[in-house]
C-alpha positions as CSV (number, residue, x, y, z in Angstrom):
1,X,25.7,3.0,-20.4
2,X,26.0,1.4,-23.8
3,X,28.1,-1.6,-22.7
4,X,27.2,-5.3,-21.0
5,X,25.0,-8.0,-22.7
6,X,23.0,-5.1,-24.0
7,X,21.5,-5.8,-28.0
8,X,22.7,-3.4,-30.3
9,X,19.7,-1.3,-30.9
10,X,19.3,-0.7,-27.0
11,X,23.1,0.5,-26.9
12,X,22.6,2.7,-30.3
13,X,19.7,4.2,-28.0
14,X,22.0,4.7,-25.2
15,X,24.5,6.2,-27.2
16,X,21.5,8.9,-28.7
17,X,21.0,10.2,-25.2
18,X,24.4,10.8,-24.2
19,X,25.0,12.7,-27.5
20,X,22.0,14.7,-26.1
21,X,23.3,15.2,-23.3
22,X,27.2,16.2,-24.7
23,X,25.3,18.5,-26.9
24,X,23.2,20.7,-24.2
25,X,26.7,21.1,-22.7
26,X,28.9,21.8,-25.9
27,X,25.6,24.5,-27.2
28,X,24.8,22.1,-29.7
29,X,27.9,21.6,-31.8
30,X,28.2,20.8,-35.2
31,X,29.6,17.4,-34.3
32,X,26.8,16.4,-31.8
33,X,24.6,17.7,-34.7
34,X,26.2,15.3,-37.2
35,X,26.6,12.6,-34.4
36,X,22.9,12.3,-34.1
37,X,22.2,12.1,-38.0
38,X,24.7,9.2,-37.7
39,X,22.0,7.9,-35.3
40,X,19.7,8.6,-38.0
41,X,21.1,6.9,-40.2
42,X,21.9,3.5,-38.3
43,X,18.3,3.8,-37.4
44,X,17.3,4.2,-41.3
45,X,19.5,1.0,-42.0
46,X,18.2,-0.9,-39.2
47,X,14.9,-0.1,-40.7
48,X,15.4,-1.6,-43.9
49,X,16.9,-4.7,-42.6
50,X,14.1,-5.3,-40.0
51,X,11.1,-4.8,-43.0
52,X,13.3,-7.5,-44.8
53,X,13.6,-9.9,-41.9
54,X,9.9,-9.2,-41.2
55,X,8.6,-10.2,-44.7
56,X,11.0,-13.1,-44.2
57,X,8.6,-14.0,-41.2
58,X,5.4,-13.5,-42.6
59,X,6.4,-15.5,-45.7
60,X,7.1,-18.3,-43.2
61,X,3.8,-18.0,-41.5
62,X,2.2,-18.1,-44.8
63,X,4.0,-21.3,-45.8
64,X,3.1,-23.2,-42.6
65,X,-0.3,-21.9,-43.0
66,X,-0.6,-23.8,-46.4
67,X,0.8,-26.9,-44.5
68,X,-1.2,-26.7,-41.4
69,X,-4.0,-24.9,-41.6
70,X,-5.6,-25.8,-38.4
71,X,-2.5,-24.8,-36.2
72,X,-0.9,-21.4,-38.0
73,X,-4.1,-20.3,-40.5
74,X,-5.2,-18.3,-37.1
75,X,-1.8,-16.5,-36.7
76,X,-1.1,-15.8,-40.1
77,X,-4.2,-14.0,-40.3
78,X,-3.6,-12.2,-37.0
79,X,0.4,-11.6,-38.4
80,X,-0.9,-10.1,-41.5
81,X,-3.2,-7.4,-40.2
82,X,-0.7,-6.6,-37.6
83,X,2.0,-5.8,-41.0
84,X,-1.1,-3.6,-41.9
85,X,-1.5,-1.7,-38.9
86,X,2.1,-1.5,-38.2
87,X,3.0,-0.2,-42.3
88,X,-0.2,2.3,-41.6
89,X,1.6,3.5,-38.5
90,X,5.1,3.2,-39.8
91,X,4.1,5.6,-42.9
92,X,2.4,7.9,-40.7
93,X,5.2,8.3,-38.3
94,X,7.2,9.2,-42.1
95,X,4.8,11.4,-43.0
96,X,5.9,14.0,-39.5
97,X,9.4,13.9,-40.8
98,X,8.0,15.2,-43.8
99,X,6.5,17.7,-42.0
100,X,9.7,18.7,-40.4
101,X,11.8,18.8,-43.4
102,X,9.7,20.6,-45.5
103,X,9.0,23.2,-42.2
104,X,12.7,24.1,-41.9
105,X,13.5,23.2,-45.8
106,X,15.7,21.1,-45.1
107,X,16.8,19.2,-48.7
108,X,18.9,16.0,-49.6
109,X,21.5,16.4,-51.1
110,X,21.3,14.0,-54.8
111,X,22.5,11.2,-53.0
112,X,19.9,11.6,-50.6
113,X,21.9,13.0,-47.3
114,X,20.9,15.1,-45.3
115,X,22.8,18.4,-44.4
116,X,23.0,17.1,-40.4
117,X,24.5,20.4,-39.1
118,X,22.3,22.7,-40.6
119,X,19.4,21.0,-38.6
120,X,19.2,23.1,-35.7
121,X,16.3,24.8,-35.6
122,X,14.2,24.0,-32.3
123,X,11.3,26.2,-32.8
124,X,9.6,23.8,-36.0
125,X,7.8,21.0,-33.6
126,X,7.5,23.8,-31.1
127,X,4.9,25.3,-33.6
128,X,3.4,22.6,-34.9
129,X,2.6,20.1,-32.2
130,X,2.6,22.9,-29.2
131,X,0.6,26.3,-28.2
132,X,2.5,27.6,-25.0
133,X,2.1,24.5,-22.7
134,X,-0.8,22.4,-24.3
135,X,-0.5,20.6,-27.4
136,X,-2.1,21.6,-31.2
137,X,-4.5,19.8,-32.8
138,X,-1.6,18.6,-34.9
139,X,-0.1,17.3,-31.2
140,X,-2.9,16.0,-30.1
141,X,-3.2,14.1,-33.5
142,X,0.4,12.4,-32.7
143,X,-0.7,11.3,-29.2
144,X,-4.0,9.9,-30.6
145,X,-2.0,7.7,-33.5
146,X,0.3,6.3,-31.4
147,X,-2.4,4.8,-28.6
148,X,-4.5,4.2,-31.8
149,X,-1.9,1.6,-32.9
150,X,-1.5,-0.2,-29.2
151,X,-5.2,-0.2,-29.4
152,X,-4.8,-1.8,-33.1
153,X,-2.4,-4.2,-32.1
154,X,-4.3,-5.5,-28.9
155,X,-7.4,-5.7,-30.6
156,X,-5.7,-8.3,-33.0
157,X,-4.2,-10.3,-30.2
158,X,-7.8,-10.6,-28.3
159,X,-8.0,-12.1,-25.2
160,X,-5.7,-15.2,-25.5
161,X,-3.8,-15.0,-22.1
162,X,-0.9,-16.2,-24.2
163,X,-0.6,-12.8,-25.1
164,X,-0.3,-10.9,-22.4
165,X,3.4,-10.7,-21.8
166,X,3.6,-8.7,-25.9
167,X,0.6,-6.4,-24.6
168,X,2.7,-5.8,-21.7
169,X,5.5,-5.4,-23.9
170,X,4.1,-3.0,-26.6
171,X,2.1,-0.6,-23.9
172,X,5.9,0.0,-22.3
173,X,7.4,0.3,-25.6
174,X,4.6,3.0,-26.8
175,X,4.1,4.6,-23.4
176,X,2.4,8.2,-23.9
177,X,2.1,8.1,-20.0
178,X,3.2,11.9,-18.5
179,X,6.8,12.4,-17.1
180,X,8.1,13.7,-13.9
181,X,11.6,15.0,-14.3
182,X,14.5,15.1,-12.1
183,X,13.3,18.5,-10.8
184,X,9.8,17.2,-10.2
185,X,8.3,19.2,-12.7
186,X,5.4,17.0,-14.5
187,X,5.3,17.3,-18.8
188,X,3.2,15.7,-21.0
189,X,5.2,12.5,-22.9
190,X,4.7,14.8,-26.1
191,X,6.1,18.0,-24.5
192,X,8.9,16.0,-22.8
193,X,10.7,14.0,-25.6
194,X,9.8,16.9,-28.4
195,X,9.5,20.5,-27.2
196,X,12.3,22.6,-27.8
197,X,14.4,19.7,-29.0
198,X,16.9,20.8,-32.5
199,X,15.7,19.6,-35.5
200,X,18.0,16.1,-36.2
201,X,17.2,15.2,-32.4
202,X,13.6,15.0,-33.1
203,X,13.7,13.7,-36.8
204,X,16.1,10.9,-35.2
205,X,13.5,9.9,-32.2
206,X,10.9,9.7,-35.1
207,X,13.0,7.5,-36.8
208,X,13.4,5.5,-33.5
209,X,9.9,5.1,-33.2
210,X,9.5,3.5,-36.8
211,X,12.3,1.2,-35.5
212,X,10.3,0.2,-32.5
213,X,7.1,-0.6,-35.1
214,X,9.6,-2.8,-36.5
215,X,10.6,-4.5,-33.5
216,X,7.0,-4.8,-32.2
217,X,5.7,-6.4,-35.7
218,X,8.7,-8.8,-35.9
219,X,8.2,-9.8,-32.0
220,X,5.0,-10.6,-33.0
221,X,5.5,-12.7,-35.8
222,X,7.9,-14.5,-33.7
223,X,4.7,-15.5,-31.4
224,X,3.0,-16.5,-34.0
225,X,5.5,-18.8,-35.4
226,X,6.2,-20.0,-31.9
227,X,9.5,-18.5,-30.8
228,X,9.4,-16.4,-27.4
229,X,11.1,-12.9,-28.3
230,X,7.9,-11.9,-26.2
231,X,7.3,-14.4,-24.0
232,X,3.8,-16.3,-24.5
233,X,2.0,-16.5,-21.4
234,X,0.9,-20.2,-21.4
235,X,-1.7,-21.5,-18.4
236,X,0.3,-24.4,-17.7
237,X,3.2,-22.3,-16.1
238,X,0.2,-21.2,-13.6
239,X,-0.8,-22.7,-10.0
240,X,-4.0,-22.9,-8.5
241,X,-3.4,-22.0,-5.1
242,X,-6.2,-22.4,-2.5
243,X,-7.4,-18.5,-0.5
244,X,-9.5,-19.8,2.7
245,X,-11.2,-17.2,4.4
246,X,-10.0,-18.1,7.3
247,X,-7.1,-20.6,8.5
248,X,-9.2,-23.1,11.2
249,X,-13.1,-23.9,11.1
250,X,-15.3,-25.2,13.5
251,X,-16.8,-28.6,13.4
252,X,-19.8,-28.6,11.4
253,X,-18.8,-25.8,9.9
254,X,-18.8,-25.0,5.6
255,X,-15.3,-24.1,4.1
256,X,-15.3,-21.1,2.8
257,X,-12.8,-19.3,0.5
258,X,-11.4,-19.3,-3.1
259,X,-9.2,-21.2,-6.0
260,X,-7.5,-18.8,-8.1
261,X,-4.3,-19.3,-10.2
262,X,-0.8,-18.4,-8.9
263,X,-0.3,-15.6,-11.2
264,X,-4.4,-14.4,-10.9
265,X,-4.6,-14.8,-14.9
266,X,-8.3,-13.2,-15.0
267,X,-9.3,-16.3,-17.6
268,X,-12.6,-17.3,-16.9
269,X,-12.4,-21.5,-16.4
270,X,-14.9,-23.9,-18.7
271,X,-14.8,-26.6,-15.8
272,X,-14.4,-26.7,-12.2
273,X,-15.1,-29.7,-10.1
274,X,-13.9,-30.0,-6.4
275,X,-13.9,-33.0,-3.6
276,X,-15.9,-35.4,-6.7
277,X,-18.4,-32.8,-7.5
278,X,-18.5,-30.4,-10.5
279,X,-19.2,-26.6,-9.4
280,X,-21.5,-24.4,-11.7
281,X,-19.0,-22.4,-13.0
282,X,-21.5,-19.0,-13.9
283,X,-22.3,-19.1,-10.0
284,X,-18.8,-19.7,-8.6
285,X,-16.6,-18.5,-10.7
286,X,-15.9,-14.2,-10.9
287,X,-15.1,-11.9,-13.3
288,X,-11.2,-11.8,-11.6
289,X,-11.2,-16.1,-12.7
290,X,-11.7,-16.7,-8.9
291,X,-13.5,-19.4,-7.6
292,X,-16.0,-19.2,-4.3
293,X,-16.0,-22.7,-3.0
294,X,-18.7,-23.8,-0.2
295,X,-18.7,-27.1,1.0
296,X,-19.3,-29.2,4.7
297,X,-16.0,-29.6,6.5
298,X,-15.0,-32.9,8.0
299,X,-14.2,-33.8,11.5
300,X,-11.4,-32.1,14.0
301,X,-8.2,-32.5,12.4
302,X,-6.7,-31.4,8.6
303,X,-7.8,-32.2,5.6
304,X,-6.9,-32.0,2.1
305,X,-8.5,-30.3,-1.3
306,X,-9.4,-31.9,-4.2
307,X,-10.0,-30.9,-7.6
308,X,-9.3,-29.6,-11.1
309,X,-9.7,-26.0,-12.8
310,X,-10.2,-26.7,-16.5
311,X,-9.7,-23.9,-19.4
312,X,-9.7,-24.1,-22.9
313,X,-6.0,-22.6,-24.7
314,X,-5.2,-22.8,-28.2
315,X,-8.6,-24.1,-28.5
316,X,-7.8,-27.7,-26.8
317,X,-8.7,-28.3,-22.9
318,X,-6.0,-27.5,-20.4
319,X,-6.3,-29.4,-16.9
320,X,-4.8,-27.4,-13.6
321,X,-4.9,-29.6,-10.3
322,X,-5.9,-27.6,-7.1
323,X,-3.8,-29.0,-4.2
324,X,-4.9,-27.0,-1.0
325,X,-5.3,-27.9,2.7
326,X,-7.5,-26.5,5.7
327,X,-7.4,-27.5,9.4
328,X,-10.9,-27.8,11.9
329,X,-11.1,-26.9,15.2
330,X,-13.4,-27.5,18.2
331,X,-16.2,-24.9,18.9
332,X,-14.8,-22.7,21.8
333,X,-16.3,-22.9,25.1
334,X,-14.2,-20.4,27.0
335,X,-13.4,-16.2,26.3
336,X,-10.5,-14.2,26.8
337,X,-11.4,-11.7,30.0
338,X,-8.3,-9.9,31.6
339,X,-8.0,-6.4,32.6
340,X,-5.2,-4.6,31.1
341,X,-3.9,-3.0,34.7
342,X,-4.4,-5.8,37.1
343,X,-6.5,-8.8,38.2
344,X,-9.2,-6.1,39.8
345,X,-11.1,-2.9,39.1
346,X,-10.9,0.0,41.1
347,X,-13.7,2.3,42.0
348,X,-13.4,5.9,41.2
349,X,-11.7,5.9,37.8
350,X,-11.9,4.1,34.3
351,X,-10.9,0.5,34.2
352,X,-9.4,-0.2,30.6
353,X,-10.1,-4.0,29.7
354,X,-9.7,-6.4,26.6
355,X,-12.3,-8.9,25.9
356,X,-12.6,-11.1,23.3
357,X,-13.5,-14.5,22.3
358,X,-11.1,-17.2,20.6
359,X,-12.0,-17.4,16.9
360,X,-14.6,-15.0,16.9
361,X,-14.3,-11.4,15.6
362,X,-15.4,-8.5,17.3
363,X,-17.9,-7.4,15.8
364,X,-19.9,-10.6,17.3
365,X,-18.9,-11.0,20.6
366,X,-21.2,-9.0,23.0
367,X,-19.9,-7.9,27.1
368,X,-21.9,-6.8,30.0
369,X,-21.7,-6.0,33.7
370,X,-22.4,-3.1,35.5
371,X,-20.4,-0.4,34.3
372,X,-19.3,-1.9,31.6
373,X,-19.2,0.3,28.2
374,X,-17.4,-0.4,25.1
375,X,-14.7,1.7,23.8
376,X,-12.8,2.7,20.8
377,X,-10.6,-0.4,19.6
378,X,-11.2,-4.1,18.9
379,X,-12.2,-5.5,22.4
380,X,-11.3,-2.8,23.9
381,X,-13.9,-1.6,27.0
382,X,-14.0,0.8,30.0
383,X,-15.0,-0.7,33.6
384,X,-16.2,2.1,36.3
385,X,-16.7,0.0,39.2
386,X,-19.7,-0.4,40.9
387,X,-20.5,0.3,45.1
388,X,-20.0,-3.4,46.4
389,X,-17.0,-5.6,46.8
390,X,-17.3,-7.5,43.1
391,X,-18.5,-7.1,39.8
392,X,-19.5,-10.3,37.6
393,X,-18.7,-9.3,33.4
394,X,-20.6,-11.9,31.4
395,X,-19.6,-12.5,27.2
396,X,-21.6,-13.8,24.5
397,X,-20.2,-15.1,20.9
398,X,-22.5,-15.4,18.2
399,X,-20.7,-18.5,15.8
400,X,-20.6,-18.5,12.0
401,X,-23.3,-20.8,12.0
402,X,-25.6,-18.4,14.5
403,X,-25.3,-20.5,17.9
404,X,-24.1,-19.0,20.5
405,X,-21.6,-19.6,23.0
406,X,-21.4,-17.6,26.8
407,X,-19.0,-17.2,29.3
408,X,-18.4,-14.8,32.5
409,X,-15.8,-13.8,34.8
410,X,-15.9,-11.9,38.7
411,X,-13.5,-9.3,39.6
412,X,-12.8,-7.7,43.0
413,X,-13.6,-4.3,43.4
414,X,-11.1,-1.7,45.2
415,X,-11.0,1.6,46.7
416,X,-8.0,3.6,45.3
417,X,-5.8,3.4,48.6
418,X,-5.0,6.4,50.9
419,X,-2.7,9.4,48.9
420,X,0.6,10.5,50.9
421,X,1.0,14.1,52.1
422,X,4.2,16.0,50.4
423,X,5.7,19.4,50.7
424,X,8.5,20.3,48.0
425,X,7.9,16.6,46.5
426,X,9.0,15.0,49.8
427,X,7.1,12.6,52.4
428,X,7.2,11.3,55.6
429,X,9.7,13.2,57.8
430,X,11.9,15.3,56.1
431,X,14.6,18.1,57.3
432,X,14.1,21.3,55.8
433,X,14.8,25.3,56.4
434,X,12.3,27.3,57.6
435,X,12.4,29.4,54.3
436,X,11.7,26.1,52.4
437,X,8.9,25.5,54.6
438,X,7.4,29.1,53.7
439,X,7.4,28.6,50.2
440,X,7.3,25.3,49.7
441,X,3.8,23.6,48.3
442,X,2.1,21.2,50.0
443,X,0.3,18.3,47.8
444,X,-0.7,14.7,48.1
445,X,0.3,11.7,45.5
446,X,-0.6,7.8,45.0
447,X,2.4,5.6,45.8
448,X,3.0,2.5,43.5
449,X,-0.6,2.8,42.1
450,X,-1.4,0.8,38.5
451,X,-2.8,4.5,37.4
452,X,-1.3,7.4,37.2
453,X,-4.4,9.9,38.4
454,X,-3.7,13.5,38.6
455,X,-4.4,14.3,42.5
456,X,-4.9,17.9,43.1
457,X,-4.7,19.3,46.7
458,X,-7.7,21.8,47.9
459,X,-6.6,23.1,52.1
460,X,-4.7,21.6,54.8
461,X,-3.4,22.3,58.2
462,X,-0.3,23.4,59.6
463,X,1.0,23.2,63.7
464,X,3.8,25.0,64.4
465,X,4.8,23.7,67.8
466,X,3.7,26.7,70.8
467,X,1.5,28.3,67.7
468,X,-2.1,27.8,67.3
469,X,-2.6,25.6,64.4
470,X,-3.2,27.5,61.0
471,X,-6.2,26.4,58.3
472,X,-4.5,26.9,55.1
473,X,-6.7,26.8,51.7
474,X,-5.3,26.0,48.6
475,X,-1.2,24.4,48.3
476,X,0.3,27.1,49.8
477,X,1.4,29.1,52.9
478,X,-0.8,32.0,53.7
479,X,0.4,34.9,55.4
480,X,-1.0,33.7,59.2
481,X,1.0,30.0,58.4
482,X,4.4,32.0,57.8
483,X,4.3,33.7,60.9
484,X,3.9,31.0,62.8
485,X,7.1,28.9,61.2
486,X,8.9,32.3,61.6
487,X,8.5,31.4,65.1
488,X,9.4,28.0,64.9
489,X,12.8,26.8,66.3
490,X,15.6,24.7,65.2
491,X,14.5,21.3,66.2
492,X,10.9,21.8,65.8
493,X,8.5,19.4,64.1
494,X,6.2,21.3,62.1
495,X,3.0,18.8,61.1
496,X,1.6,19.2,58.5
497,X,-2.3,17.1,59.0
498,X,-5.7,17.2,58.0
499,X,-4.6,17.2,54.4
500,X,-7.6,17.5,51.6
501,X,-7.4,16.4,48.0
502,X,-9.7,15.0,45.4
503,X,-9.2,13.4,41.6
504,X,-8.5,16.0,39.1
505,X,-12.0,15.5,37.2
506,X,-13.5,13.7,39.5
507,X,-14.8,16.1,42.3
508,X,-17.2,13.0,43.0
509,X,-14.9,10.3,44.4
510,X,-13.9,11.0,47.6
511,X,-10.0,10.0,48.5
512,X,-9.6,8.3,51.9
513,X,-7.3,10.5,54.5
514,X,-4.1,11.9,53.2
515,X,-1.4,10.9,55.4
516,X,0.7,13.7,57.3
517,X,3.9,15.3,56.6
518,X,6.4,16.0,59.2
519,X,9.1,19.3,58.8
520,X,11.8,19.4,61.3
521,X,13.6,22.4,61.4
522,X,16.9,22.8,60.2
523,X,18.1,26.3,61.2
């Protein structure tokens, strides 16, 4: 955790948190105690060092100020109110350790070190900053100071896009967001990283913060100066990238779409001018930095974009070529009609079909024909077929550019064919015991239909051979039809005729003529 090509400050914060963690399982030892005033301490020193280094920096800034004015007089005066903001903060963060020492009097001894071990308390913070699970006014206070500072900070910086990387940067770096732990339990970032902490462990994260003010006031001297510790955001590392509303356009159609930079920068351009002609920038141009074009296409075929996004950095003009291509097509003349079960419609249930219109969406492409009804889904309709033998579906588009184009397609029109008789699930002749032929149920099906339709059977007919033939309502035997197969010999054909049956649902359509089923009896 505290090795690889990590700097030494990240692996001295490393190294904090596993102490923490060796001291919630060693009941917060003496040694983890003085381990993390050691942290402390390195913090303290790195501290002092960094305030040197950063006066070295701001002392440099001056001098090339002096030299030239006109390039570093802006970010000296921008680097010295961020050293006041950042000192402001820095001193207040000292005055909570205050706080804490004087709460558990806690005293140095006269070589000013404190008595690590003897910091243990974890009930000082708790009382200060916290009521149960909300925080104090004092807590609240903390929170507030800490986005006051980001807030500072970003309000120095402005709105140079050059800058975004270090507001990135510093809104990590001082993130009050709340935290979910490993037990998916949400705490505020206050309650989290100070509540119920010893003493020296939150002393020492108080001490880390003053580090990060450091770190955050010497990365931005460093952009001021020029160096990238947080790297500037510069325009010219951007591409204007070329968003058509659509990939193909008819002849005679206008382009439509947007230029917007690679990385979508939000910076609002001072020039845009596209195929020769400048575009008015307040009518074009959004408040994300996008930029509406609208201009004639050219014939059938591609063709190329040309322009240039200008924007002003570091108060010069910065020139950003926009490279894009688009591709016209003819106008269609023709739609897409098919139905989604076959090349016909059948009478007596719901058709399902997809019609649309090549490069036209949806919403303006309009279907009729008799029985015809749109459903739920993009092109999606229902055909109930018609009495005659066809049925003629004819489509309008409505283009981008209102014109219309029309097209139409005739489908046959079927009956659903004639179901086959069953008893037991078998057809046709079949062999069966004269107890099977009792109980058995008698129903009728579509074989090798496109649609599976529920088919319920309402009475047949049963002839027993030297029986009178039995009317049977319903699927199965009544008592009159089991007397006469009780009779019924080995041998026998027992027919099975006159089947009835209808659509489940559909008491309306009438079925054409079951066919028969044949028993012959097997004992």
């Amino acid at each position: 955790m505290a090795g690889g090509k990590l700097s030494a400050r990240q692996k001295m914060i490393n190294l904090m948190y596993l102490v923490f963690i060796a001291m919630m399982a060693m009941n917060m030892s003496k040694e983890v105690l003085s381990a993390f005033g050691l942290m402390d301490a390195k913090f303290a020193e790195s501290n002092v060092v960094a305030t040197e280094k950063n006066g070295a920096l701001l002392a440099d800034l001056e001098r090339k100020a002096d030299e030239k004015k006109e390039e570093f007089a802006v970010p000296f005066n921008k680097a010295t109110q961020v050293n006041a903001v950042s000192d402001k903060f820095y001193k207040y963060i000292g005055t909570l350790k205050q706080d804490l020492l004087r709460e558990g009097n806690y005293k140095a001894d006269e070589n000013g070190k404190l008595d690590f071990e003897a910091m243990d308390k974890t009930d000082i913070l708790d009382e200060m900053w916290f009521t149960g699970d909300r925080e104090t006014k004092k807590g609240q206070e903390v929170i507030a100071k800490i986005e006051q500072y980001k807030a500072d900070i970003k309000e120095i910086l402005g709105t140079d896009v050059k800058y975004k990387k270090a507001i990135e940067r510093l809104d990590k770096r001082f993130s009050t967001q709340q935290v979910t732990t490993k037990e998916g339990i949400k705490k505020s970032w206050l309650n989290y990283h100070f509540q119920g902490f010893p003493a020296i462990a939150s002393y020492t994260k108080l001490t880390a913060m003053q580090n990060d003010v450091k770190m955050t006031e010497a990365n931005m001297f460093n952009l001021f100066l020029g160096n990238s510790l947080d790297e500037a955001v510069s325009l010219k590392k951007y591409q204007a990238i070329v968003l058509a509303d659509k990939s193909a356009f008819f002849a005679g159609e206008k382009f439509q779409g947007k230029v917007v930079l690679g990385k979508y920068a939000n910076v609002t351009p001072t020039k845009l001018s596209v195929q020769g002609q400048e575009i008015n920038i307040s009518e074009a141009v959004d408040s994300t930095g996008a930029a509406t074009l609208d201009f004639n296409v050219g014939n059938v075929g591609e063709h190329e974009i040309d322009g240039k996004f200008t924007f002003l950095e570091d108060g010069k003009p910065l020139e950003i070529d926009i490279k894009g291509n688009y591709v016209v097509v003819p106008r269609p003349n023709s739609a897409t009609i098919s139905a989604d079960k076959m090349n016909v419609v059948y009478r007596g249930v719901d058709n399902p079909m997809t019609i649309s219109f090549a490069g036209v969406p949806d919403n303006k492409v309009q279907a009729t024909g008799t029985g015809l009804s749109k459903a739920s889904g993009q092109g999606k309709y229902i055909m109930k077929a018609p009495t005659g033998r066809e049925v003629t579906i004819n489509v309008t588009a409505t283009l981008d550019d209102g014109s219309k184009a029309t097209d139409s397609k005739t489908f046959r029109i079927k009956d659903i064919p004639a179901p086959t008789g069953m008893i037991s699930g078998q057809t046709g002749v079949v062999k069966l015991p004269k107890r099977n032929v009792e109980v058995g149920t008698v129903g009728a099906k579509l074989d090798d239909f496109v649609f599976d339709l529920p088919i319920e059977t309402t009475s047949f007919k049963i002839k027993v051979p030297g029986q009178p033939t039995v009317n049977v309502a319903g699927t199965k035997m009544n008592s009159q039809a089991k007397a006469a197969i009780k009779r019924a010999r080995r041998g026998d054909n027992i027919t099975i005729f006159d089947i009835k049956a209808r659509i489940t649902g559909n008491a309306s359509y009438r079925l054409k003529n079951v066919s028969p089923v044949v028993v012959e009896v097997t004992n």
